[in-house]
C-alpha positions in Angstrom: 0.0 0.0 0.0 1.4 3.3 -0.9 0.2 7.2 -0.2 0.1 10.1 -1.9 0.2 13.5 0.1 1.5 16.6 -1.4 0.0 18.9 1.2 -3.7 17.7 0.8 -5.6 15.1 2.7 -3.6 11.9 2.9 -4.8 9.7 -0.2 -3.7 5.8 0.4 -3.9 3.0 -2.4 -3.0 -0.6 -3.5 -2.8 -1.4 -7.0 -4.4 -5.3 -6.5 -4.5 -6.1 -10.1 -2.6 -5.2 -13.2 -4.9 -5.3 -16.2 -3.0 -3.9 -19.1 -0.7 0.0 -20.4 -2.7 1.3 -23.1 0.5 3.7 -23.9 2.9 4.9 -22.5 4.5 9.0 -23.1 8.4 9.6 -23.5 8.6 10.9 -19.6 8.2 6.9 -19.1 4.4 7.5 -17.3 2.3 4.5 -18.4 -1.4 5.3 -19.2 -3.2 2.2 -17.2 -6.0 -0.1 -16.7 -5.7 -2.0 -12.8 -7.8 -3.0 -10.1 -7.0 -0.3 -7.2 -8.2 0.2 -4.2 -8.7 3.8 -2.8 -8.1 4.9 0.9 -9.7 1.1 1.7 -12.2 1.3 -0.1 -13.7 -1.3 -2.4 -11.5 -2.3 -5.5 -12.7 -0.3 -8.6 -11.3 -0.6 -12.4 -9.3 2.5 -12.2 -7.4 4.1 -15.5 -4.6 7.0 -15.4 -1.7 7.5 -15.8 1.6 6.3 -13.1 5.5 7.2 -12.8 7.5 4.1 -13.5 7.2 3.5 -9.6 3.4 3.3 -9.5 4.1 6.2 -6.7 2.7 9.0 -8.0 -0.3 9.2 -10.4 -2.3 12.0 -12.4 -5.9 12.3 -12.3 -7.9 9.4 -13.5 -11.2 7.7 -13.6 -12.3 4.9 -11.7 -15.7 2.2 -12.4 -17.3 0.2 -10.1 -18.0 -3.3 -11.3 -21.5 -2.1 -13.0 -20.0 0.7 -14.2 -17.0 -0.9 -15.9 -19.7 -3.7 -17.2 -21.6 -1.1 -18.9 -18.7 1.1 -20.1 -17.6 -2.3 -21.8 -20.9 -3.1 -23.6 -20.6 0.6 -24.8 -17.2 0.4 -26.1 -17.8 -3.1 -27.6 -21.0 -1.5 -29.4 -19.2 1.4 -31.1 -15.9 -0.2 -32.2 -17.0 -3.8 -33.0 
């Protein structure tokens, strides 16, 4: 479990699954898809960018379960 507090409210997470790196930039941050799980939180399909060290992370978006089901069937509807 790591944290992440650069003068704000202290944010702690735990990458529990590595799903896949869409892309990643020339800086070496990798734009990903895991299972994380926020300040203890139930695990959520979570997608940003991380530093090589999974320490430090940009803003992202994170589904639920349902959430990532639908987004799926949405994604799978337009580009199939």
């Amino acid at each position: 479990m790591a944290n992440n507090n650069n003068g704000r409210d202290q944010i702690t997470f735990e990458i529990k699954e590595h799903i896949g790196v869409i892309e990643t930039n020339d800086n070496g941050w990798s734009l990903e898809a895991n299972i994380v799980q926020w300040n203890g939180g139930a695990d959520k399909l979570d997608v940003r960018f991380w530093s090589p060290d999974h320490q430090r992370m940009q803003r992202g978006s994170t589904f639920t379960q349902e959430q990532a089901a639908k987004l799926t069937r949405i994604l799978q509807a337009r580009f199939a």
